[in-house]
TORRO-367443 format. One line per 5 residues: number of its first residue (from 1); their letters; for each residue x, y, z of N, C-alpha, C, CB. Coordinates in nm, 2 decimals, decimal comma. Glycine has a CB too. Layout:
NUM) A) X:Y:Z:X:Y:Z:X:Y:Z:X:Y:Z  ...
END
This chain:
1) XXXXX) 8,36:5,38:5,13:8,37:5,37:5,27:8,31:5,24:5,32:8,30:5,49:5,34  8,36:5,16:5,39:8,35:5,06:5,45:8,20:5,06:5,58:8,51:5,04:5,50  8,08:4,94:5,56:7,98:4,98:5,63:8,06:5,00:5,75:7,87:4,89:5,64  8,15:4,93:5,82:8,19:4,93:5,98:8,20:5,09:6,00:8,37:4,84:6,03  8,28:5,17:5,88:8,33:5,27:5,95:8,18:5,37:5,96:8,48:5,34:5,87
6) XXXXX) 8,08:5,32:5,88:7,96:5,42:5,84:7,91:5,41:5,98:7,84:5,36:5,69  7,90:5,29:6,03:7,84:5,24:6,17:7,94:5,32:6,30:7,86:5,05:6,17  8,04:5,31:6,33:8,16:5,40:6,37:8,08:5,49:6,38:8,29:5,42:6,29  8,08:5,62:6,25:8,06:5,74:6,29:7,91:5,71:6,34:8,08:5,87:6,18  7,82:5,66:6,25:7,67:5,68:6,27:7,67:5,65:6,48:7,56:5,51:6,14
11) XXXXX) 7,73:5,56:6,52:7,75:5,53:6,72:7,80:5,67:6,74:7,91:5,38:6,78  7,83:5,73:6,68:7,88:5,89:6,71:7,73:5,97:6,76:7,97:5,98:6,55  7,64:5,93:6,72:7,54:6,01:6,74:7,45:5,98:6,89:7,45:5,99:6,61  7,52:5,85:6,94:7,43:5,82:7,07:7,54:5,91:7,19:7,41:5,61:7,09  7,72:5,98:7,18:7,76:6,04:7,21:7,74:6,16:7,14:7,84:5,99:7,24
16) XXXXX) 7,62:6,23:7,11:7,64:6,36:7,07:7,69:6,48:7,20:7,49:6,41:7,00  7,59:6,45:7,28:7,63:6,60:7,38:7,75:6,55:7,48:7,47:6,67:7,50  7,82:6,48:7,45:7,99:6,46:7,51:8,05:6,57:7,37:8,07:6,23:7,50  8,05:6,58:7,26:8,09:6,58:7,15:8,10:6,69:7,12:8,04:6,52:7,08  7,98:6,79:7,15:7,93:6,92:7,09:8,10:7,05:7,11:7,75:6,97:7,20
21) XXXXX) 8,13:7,03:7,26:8,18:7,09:7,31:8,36:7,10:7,25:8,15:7,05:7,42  8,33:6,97:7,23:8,52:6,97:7,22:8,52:6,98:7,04:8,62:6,75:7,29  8,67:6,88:7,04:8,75:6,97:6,86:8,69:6,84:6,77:9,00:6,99:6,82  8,59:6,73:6,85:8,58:6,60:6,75:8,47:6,67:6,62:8,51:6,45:6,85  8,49:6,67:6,53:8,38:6,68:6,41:8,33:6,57:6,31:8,43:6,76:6,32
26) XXXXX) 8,23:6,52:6,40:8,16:6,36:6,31:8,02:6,45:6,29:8,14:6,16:6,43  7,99:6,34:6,20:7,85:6,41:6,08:7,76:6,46:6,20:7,74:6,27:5,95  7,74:6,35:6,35:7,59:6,44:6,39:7,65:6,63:6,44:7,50:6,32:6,57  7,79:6,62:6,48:7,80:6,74:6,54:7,81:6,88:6,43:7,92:6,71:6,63  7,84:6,85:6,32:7,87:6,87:6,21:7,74:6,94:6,19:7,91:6,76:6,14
31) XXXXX) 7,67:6,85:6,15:7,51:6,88:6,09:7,40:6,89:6,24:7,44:6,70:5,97  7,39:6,84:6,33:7,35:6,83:6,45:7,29:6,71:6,48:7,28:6,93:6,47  7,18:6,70:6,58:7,17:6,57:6,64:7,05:6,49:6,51:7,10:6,60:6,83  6,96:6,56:6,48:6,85:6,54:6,36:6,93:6,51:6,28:6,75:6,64:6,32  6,99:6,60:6,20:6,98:6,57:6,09:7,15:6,49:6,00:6,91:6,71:6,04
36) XXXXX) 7,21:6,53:6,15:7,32:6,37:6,18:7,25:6,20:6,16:7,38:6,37:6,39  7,16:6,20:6,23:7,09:6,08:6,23:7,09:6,04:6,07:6,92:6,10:6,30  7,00:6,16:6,00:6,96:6,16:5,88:7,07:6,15:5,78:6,89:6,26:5,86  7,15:6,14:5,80:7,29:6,13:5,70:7,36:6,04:5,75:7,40:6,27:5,68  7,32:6,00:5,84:7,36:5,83:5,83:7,30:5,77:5,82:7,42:5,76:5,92
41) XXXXX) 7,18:5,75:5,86:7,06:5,62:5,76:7,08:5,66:5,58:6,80:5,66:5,82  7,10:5,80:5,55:7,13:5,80:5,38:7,20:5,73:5,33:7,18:5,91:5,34  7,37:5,76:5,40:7,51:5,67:5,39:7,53:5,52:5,42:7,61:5,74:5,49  7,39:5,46:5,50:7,38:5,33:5,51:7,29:5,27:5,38:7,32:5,30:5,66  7,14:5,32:5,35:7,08:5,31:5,27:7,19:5,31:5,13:6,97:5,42:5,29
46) XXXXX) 7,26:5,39:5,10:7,33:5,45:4,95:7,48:5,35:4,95:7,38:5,65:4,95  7,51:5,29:5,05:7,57:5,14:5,04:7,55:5,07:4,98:7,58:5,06:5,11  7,44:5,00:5,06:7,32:4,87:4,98:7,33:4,90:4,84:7,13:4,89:5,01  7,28:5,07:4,78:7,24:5,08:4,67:7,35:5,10:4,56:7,15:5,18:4,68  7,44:5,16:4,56:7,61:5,08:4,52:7,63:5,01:4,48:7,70:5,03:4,59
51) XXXXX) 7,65:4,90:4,61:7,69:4,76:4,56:7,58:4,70:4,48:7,73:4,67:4,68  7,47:4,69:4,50:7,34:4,66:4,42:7,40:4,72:4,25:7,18:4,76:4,50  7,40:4,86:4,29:7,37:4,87:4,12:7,51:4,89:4,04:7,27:5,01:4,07  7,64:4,85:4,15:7,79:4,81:4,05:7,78:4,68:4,04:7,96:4,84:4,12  7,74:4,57:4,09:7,70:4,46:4,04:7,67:4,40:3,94:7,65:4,44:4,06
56) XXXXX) 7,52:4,47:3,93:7,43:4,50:3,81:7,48:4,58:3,68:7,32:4,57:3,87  7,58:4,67:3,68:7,64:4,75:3,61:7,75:4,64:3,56:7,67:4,89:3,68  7,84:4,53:3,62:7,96:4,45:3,57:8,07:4,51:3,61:7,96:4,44:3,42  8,11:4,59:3,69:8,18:4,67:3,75:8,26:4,58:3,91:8,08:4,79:3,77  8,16:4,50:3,96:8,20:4,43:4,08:8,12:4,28:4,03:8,14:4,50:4,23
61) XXXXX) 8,19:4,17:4,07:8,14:4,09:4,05:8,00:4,02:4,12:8,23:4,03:4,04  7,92:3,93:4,08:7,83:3,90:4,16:7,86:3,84:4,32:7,75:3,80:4,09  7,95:3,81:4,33:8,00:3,76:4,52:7,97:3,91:4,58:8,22:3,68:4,56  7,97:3,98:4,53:8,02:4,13:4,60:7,81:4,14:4,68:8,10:4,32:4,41  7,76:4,06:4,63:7,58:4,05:4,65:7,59:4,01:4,80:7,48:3,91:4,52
66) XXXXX) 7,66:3,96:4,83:7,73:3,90:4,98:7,67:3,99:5,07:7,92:3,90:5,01  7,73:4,13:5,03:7,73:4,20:5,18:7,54:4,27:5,20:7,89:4,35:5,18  7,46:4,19:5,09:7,34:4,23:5,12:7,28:4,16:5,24:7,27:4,23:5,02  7,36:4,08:5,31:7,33:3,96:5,42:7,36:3,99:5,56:7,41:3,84:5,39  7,42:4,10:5,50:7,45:4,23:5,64:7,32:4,32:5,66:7,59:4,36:5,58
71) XXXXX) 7,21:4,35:5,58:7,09:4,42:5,57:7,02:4,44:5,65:7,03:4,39:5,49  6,98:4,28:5,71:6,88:4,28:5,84:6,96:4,38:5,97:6,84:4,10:5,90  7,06:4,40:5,98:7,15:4,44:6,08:7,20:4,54:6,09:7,22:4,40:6,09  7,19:4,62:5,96:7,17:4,70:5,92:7,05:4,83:5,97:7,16:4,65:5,81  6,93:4,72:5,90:6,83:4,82:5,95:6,78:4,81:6,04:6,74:4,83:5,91
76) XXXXX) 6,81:4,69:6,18:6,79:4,75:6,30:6,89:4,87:6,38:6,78:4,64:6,37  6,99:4,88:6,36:7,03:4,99:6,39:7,01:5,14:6,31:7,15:4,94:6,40  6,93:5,13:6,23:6,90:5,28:6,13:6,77:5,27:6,27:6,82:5,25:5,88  6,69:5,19:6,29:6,58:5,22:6,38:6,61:5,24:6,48:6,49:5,15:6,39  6,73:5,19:6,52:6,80:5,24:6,70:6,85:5,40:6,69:6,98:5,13:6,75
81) XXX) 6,82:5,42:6,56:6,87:5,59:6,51:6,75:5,67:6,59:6,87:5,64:6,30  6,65:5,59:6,55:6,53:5,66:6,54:6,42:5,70:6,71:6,46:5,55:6,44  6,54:5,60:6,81:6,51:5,61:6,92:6,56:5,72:7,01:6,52:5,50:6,96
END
């Protein structure tokens, strides 16, 4: 899964109570407003850790180390989770 679309649903969580009501089913409404949060900082964290260790495994080449440059940007929005 592609970070954009992880980021996509994870923005799903700042519209939770538009959400609850109708037929949409993204992870926070799913799991709820907590522990939605929490399964998308997992699914962002278990990206990183992926591409990190198919790399390292010979599976993806080393350019694929690229998208750790996305990280800082990353983890300010895991902490905009947290607000």
């Amino acid at each position: 899964m592609p970070l954009g679309e992880l980021v996509d649903r994870g923005s799903a969580v700042s519209s939770f109570q538009l959400m609850v009501g109708s037929s949409t089913n993204t992870i926070p409404v799913i799991l709820g407003d907590a522990k939605g949060r929490q399964a998308t900082q997992l699914l962002i964290w278990a990206y990183y850790l992926m591409i990190t260790g198919l790399v390292f495994s010979g599976t993806l080449p080393w350019p694929a180390l690229l998208a750790l440059l996305s990280l800082p940007k990353a983890n300010r929005f895991i902490h905009t989770l947290h607000q």
